[in-house]
BARO-884161 format. One record per residue: x, y, z of N, C-alpha, C in turn; residue in three letters. Coordinates in steps of 0.001 Angstrom, whole numbers, plus 524288, in hexadecimal, padded with zeros to 5 digits. Example, Ala and Ser with C-alpha at 12.3 -4.5 7.8 and 13.67 -1.06 7.14 Angstrom:
2
833867E9C681E788300C7EE6C81E78833907F31C81E78ala;832327F73681BA8835667FBDC81BE4832648001E81EBEser;
//
This chain:
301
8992FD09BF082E0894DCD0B530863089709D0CAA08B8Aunk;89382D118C08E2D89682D12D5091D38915BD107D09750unk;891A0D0E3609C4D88D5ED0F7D0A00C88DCAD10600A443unk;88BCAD133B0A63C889F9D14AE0AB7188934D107D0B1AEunk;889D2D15710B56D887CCD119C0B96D887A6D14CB0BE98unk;883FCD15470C32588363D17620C69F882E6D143D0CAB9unk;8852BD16E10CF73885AFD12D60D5D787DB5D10300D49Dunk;87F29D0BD20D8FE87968D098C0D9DA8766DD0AA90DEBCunk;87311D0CEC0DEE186EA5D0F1C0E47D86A8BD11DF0E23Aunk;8670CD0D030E68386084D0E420E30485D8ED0FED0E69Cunk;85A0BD13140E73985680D149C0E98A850F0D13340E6B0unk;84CF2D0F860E78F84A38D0DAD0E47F84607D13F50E48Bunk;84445D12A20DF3283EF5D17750DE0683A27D13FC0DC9Dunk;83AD2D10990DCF583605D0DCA0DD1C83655D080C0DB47unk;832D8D04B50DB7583261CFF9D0D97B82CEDCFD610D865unk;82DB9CF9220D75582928CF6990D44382952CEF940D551unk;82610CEE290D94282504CE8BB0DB62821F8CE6410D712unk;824D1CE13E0D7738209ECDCE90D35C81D92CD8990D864unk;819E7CD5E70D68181861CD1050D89B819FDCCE510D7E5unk;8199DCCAF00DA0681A6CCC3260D62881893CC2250D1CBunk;8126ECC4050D10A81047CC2D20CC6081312CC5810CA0Cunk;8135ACCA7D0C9068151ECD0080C67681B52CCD670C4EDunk;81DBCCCBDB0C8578233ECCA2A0C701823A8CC3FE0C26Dunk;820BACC17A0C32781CD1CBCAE0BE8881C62CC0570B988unk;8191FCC4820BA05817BBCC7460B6AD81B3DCC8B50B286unk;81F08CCA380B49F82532CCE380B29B82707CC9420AF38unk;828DDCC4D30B23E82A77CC27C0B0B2828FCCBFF60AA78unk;82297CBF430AC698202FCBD980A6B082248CC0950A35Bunk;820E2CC6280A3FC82193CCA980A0958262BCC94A09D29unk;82A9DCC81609FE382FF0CC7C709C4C830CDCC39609A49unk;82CDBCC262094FD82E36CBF070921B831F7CBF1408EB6unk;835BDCBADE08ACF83A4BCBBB90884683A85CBE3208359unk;83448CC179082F28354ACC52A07F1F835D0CC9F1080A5unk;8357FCCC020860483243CD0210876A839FECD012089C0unk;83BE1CCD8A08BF384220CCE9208CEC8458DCCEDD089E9unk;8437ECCDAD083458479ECCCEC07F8E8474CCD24707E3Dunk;841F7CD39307DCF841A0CD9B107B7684134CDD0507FAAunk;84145CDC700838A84322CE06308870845D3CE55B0852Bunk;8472DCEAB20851E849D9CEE200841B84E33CEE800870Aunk;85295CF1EE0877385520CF3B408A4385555CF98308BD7unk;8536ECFABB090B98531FCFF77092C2856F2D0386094A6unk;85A7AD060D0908C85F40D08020925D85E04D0D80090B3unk;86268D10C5093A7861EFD18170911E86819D18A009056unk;8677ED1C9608C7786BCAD1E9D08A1486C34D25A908B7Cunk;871AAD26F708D7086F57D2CC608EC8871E0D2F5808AACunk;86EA1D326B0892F86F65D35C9081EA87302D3BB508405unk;873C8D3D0807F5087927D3FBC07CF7877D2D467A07FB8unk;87377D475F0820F86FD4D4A210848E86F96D4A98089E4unk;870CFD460208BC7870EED43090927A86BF9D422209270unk;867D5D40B508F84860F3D3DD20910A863D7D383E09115unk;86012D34EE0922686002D2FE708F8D85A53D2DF108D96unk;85B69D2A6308BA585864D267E088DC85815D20F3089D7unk;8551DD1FDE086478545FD192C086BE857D4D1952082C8unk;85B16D14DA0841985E51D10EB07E5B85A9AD0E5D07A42unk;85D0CD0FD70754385A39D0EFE0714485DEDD09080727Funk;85A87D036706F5985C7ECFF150705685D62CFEFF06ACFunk;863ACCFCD50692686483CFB9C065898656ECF7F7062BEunk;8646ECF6E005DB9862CCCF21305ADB86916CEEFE05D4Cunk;86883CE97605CFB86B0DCE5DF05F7586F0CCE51F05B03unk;873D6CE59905C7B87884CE27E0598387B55CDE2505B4Aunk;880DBCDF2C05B6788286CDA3505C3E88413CD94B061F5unk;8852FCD4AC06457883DECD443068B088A1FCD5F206A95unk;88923CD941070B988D1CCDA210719D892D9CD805071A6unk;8984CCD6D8071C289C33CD5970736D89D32CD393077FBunk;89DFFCCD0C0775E89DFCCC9EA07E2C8A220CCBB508276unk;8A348CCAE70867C8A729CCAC208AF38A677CC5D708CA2unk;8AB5CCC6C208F8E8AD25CC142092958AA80CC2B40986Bunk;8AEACCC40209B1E8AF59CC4C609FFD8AF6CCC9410A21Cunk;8B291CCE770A5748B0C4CD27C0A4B98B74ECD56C0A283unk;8B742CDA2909FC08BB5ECDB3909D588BC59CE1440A124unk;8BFD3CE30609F088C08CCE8910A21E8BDBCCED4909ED4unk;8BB8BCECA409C608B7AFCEFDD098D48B657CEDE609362unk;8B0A4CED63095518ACB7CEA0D091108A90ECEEAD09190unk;8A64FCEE0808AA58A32ACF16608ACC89E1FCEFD8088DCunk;89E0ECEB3E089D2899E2CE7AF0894C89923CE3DC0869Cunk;89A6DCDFB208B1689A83CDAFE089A8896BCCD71108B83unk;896BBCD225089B38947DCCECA08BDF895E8CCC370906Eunk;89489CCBE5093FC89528CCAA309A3D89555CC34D09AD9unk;89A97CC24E0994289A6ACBAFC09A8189B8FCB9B809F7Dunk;89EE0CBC610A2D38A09FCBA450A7F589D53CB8230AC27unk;89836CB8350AA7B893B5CB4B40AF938946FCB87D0B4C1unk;894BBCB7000B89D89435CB7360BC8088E50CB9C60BEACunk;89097CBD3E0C3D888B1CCC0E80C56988971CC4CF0C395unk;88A21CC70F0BE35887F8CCC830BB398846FCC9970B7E3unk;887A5CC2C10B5A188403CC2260B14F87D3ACC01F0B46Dunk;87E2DCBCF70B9E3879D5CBCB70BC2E874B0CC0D40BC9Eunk;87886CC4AC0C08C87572CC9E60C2CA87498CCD610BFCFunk;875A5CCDA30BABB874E3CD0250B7B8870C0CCEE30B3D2unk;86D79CD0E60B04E868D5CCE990ADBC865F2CD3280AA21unk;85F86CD32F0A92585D9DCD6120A5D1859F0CD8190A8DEunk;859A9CDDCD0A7568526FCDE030AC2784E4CCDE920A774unk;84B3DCDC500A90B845AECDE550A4518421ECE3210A6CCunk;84088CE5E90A46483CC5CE9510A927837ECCEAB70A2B8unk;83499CEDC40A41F8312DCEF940A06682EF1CF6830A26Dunk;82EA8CF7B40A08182D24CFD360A045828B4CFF6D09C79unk;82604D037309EC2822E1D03A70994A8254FD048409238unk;828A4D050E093B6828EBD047908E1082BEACFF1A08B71unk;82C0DCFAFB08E4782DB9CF5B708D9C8300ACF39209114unk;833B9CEEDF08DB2834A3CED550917D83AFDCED09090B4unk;83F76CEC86094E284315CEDCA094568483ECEA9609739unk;84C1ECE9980952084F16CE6900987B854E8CEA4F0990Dunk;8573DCEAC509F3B85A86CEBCA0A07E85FC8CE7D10A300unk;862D6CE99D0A4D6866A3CE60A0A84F866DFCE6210AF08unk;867F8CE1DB0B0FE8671BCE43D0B5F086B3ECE0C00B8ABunk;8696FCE0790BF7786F55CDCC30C1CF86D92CDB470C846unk;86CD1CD6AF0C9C186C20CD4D90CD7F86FC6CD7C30D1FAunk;86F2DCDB410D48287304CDD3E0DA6E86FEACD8390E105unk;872B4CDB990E25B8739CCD8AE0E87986F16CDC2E0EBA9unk;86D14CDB7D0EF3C86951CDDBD0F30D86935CDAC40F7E6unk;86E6BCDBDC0FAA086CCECD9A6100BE869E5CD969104A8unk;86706CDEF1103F686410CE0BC1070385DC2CDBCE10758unk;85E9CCD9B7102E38588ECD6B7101F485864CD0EE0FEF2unk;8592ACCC79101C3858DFCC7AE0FF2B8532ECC6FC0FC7Aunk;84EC4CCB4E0FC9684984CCA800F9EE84A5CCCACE0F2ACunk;84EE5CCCCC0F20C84DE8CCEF00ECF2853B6CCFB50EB33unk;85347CD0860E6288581FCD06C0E22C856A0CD7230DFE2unk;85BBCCD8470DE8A85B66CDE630DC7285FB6CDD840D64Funk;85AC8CE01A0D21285E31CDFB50CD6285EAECE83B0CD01unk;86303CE89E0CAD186606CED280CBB7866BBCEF1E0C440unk;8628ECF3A60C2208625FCF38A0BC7786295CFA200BBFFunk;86171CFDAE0B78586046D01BD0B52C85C88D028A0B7F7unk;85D45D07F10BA4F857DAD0B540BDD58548FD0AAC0B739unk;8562ED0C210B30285104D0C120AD5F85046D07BB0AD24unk;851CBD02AC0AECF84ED2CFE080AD5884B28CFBC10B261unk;84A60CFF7A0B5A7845E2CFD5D0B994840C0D024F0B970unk;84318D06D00B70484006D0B4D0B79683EBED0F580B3F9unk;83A30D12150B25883BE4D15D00AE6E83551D19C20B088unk;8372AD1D650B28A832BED20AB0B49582C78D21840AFA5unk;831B9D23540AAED82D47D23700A54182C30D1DF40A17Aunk;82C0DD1A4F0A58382C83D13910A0D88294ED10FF0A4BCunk;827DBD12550A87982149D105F0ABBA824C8D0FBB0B0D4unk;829CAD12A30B34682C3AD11F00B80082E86D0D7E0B828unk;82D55D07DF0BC218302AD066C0BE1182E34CFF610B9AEunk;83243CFCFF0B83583246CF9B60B41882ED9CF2B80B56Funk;82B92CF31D0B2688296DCEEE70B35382C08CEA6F0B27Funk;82A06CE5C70B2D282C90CE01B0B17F833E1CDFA90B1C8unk;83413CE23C0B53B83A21CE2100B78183D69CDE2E0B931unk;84042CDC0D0B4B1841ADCD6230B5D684799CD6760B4CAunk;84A5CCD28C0B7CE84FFDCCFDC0B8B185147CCD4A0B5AEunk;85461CCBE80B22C85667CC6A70AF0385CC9CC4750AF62unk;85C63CC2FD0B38C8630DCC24F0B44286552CBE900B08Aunk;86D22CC0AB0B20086E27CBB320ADCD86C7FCBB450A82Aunk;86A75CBFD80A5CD867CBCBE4D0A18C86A8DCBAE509DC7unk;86F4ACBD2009CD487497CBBB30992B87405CB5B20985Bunk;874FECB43E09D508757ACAE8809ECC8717DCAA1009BBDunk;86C30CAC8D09C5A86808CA881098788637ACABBC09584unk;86454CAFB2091368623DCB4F80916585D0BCB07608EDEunk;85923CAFF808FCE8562BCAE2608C9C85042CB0C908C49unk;85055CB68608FAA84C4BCB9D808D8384771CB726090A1unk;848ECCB3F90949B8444DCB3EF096BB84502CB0B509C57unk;84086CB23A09E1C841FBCB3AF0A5E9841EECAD110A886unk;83F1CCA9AF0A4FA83E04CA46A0A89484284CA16F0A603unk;844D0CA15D0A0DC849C7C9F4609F1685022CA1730A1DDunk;84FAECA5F90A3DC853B1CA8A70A5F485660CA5B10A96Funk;85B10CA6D40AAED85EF5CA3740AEB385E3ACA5CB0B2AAunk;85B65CAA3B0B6BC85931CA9D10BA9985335CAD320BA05unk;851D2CAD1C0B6FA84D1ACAFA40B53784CB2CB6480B750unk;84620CB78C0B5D384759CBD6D0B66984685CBFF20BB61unk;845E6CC31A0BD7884532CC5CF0C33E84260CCA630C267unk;83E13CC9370C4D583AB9CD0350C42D83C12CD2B80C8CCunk;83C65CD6930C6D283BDECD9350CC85836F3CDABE0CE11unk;837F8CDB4A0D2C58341ECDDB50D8AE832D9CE2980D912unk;83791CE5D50D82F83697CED150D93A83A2ACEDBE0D554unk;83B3BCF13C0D45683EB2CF4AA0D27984121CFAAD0D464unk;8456DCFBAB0D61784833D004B0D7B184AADD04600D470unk;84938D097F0D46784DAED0D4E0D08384DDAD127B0D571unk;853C6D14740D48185408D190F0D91D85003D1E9B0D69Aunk;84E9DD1FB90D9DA84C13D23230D8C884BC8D2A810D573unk;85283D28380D51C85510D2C030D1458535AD2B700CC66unk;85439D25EC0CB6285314D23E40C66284D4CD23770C38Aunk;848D4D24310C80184209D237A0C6E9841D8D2A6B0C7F0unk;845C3D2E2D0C8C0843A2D327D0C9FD84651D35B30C66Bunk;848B4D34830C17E84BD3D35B00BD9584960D386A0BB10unk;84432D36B10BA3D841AED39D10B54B843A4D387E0ADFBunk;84595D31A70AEC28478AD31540A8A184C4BD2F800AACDunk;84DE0D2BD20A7388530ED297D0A5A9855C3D2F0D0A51Aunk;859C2D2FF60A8EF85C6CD35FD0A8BC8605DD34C60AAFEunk;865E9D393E0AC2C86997D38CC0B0B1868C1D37EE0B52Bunk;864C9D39B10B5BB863D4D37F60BC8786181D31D40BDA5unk;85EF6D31F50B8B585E8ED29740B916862E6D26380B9C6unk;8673AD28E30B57586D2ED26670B5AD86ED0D25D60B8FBunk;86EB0D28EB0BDAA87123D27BB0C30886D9ED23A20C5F1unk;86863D221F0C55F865DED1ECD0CA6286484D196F0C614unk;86612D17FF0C0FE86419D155A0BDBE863ECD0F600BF6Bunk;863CBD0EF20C4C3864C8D0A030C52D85EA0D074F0C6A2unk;85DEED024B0C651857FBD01DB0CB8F85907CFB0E0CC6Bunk;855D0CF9320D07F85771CF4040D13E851E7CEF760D15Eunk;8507ECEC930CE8384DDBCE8C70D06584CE5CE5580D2B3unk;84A24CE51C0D68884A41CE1430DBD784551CDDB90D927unk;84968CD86B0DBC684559CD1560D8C48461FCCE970DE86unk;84063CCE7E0DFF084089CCCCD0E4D5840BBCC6080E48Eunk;842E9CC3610E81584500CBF1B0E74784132CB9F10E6E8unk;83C18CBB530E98E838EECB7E80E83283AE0CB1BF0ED47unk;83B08CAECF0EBF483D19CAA220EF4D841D2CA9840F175unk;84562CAD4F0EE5E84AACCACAD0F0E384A9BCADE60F538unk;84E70CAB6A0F88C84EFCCAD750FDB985350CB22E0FEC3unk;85703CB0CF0FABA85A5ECB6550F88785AFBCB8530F5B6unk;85E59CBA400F30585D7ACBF200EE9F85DB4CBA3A0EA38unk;85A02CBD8B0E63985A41CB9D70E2CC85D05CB9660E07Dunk;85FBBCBE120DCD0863E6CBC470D95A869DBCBAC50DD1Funk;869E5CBAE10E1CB86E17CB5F60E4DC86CA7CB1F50E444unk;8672FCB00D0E58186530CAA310E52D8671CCA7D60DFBEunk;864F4CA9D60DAAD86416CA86E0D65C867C9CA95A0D2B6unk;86A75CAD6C0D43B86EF0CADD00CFE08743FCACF90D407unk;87416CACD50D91B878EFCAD7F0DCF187B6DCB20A0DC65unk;87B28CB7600DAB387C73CBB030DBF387949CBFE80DB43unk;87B73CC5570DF2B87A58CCB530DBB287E3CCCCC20DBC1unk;87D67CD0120D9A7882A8CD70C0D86F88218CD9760DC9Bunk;88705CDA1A0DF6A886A8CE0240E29988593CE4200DF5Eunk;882B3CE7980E31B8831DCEDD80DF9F88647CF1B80E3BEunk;88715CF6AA0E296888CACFB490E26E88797CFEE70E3B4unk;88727D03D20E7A488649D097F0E7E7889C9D0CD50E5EDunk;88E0ED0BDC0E5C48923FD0F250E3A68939AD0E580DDB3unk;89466D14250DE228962AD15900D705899BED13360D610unk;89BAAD11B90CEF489FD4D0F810CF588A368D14540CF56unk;8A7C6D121C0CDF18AD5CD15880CCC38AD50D178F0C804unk;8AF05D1B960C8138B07DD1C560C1DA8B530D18670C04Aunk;8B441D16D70BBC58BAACD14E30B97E8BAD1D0EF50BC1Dunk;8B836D0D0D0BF678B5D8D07D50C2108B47BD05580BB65unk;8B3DBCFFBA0BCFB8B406CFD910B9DD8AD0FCF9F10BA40unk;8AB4ECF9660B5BA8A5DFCF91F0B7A08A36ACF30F0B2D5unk;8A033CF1EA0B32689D12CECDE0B10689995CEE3D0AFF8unk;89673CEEA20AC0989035CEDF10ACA988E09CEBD00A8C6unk;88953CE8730AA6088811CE4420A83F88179CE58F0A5AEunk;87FF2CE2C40A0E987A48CE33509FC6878E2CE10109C89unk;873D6CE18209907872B6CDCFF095908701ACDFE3091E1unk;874A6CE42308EF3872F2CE6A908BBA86E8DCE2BE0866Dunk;86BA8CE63F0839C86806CE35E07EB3867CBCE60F07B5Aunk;86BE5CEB6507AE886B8DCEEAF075D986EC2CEDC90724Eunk;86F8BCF11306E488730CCEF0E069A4876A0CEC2706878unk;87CFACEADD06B0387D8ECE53406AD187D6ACE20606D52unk;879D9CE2EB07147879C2CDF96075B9872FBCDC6607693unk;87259CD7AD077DF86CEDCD64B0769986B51CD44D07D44unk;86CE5CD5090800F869E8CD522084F186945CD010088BDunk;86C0CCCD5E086DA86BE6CC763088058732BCC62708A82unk;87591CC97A0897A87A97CC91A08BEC87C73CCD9C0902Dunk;87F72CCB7E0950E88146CCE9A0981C884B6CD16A096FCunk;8868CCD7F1096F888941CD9CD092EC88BE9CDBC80982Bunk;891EBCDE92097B58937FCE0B609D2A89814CE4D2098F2unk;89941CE8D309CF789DA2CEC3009A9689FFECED6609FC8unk;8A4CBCEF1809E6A8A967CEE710A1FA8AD2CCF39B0A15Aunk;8AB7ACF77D0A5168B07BCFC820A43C8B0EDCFFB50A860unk;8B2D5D050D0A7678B3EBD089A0AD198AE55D0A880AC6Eunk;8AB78D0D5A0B13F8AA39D11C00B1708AA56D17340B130unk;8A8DCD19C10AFDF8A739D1EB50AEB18A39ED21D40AF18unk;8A493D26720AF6189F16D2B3F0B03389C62D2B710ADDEunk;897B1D2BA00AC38894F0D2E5B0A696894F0D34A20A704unk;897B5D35A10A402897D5D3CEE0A45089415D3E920A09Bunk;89141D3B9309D8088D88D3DE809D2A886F7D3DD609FD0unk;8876BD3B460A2A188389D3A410A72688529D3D030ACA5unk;886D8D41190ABA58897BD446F0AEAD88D02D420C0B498unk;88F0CD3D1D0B36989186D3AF50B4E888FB3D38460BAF5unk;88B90D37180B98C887EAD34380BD91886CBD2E620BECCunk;88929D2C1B0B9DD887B5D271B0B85388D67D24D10B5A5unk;88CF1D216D0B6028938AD1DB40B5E88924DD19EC0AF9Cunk;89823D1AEE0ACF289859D165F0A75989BAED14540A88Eunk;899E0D0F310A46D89E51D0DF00A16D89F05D0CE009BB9unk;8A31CD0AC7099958A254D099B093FD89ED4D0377093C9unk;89AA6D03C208FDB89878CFE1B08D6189497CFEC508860unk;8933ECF8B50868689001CFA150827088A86CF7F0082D1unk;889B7CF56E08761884DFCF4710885188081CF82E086A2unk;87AF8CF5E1084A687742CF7EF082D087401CF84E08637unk;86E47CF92D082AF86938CF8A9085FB8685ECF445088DBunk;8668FCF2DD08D6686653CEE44090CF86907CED5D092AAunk;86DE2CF0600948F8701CCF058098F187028CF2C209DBAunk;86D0BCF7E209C7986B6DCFB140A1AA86A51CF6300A5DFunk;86B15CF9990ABEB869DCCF7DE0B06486F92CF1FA0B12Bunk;872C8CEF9A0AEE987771CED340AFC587AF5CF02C0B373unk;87CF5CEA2B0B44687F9DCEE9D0B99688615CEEF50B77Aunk;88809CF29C0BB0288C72CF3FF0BB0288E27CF1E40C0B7unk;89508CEDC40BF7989782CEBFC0C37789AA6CED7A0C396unk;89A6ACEFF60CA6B8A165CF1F80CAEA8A60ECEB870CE20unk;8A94BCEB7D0CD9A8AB49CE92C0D0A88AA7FCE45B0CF14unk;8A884CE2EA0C8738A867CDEF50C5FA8AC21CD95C0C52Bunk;8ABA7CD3870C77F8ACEDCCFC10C6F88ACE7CCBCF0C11Funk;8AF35CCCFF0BEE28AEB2CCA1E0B8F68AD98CC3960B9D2unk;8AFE1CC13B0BF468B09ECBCF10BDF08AACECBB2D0C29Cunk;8A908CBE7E0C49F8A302CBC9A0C7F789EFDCBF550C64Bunk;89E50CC46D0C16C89BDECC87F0BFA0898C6CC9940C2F6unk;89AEACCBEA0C7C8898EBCCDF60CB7089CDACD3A30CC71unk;8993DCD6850CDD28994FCDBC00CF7E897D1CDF4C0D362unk;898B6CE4B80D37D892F6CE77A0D6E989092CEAF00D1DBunk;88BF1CEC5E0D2F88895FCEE0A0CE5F887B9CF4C50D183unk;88D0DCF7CE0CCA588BC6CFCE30D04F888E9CFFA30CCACunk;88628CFE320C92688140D00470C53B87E53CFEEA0C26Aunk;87DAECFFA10BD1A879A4CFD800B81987A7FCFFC30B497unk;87917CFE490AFC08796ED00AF0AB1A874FBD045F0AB6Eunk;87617D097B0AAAB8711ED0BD10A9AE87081D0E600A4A4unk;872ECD115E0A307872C1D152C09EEE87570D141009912unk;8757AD17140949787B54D15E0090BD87A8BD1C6008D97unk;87D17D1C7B089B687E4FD200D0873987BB6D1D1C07FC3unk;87B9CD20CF07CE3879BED1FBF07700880C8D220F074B4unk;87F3ED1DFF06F9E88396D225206CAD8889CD1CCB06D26unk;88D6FD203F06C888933FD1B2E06C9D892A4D1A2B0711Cunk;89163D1BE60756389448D1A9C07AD288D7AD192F07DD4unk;88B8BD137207E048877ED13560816C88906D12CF0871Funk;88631D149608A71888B9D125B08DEA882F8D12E90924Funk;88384D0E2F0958A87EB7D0CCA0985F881D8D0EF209EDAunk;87F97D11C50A1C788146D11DC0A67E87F49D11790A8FAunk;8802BD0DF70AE1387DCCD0CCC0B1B987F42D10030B621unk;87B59D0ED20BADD87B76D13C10BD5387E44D11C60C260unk;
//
């Protein structure tokens, strides 16, 4: 599998505030059936240059473990702990046409001790033709750690968000297209409620830096998610490990690499400048996209 990835800078196109009650609400909503059968919301760009939704495929055997991090993995299971397995997690969101789970990743926001920013797939917060901007938009960090499918058993439970952000490239696309590929990113802001500082510092003790700058070609890259398609079942942190590259067939706009991650990994981030032994990074993208056929490949933007 090959994926993608584009510098990070958002210009929000809009958002969507919850209440307190409303945020009660969400929460109810995601009961441990309604997260088991969550979908995974990923696109594949066809042999044509359109894309599509990923067909989800029947489940086999479960992927091939990892240790620690190797010099090219193409998807493994993520044991080394540290700060990816924290800040890293599941998002739930719902759309009209269901409901759906992606990957996402706790970043840093200095600018504002009110609130925490999770950093996912511009398609897993937005879809102009799926009722716009995604209801019941929730956090699940850590999942790996105690996956048990539900928000009050969880090892730091779930996080709704407040608003939601996508650049306005990406809401002015007209369709999952090339020009989405470049802005595919969006971020959810979870306002902190009692904390006096950011929450996921309080509660988990760390975030991720993020990134404006592209990576390198031929740079060496991480990216992490919680794929749930064919051999992978969604409950383990999966990571792949290789150089970067162009996508030349995305007219070379958008950045790969090699992996085999499935559906449910969109919106994971990609670390440059990766620490194996603190799994900490900067996160200069996300999984966004993949390919059908021998070579999938998810790219983030």
């Amino acid at each position: 599998m090959v994926m993608a990835i584009l510098p990070l800078a958002a210009v929000p196109a809009g958002a969507k505030d919850h209440s307190a009650s409303a945020q009660a609400a969400v929460l109810n909503y995601w009961t441990k059936d309604r997260i088991a059968n969550a979908k995974p919301r990923d696109f594949v760009r066809n042999a044509d240059g359109t894309f599509s939704k990923a067909k989800v495929p029947t489940k086999g055997k479960p992927g091939g473990g990892g240790g620690g991090a190797g010099n090219n993995v193409l998807g493994g299971s993520w044991n080394g702990g540290g700060a990816v397995l924290k800040l890293s997690g599941k998002v739930l969101f719902t759309m009209n046409s269901g409901d759906y789970i992606c990957s996402g990743t706790l970043i840093a926001d200095p600018t504002n001790n009110d609130r925490s920013i999770v950093v996912t797939a511009g398609h897993c917060s937005y879809d102009a033709a799926d009722g716009g901007f995604a209801r019941n938009w929730t956090f699940y960090p850590e999942f790996d750690t105690n996956a048990t499918y539900t928000c009050s058993q969880s090892k730091w439970g779930c996080w709704v968000a407040s608003a939601l952000a996508v650049h306005r490239g990406f809401a002015q696309a007209g369709g999952f297209n090339t020009q989405a590929t470049i802005y595919d990113w969006s971020f959810g802001v979870i306002k902190n409620g009692g904390f006096a500082n950011n929450l996921a510092e309080t509660a988990l003790g760390a975030t991720m830096a993020k990134t404006f700058m592209a990576p390198a070609v031929g740079s060496q890259t991480f990216n992490f998610g919680y794929p749930a398609a064919g051999k992978y079942h969604g409950y383990d942190l999966i990571y792949c490990a290789d150089q970067i590259f162009n996508d030349p067939l995305n007219d070379n706009l958008t950045f790969g690499v090699d992996c085999d991650m499935t559906g449910g990994s969109s919106g994971g981030p990609w670390l440059g400048g990766f620490n194996a032994n603190t799994g900490a990074g900067t996160v200069d993208s996300v999984n966004s996209y993949g390919y059908s056929g021998p070579y999938s490949f998810f790219c983030p933007l």
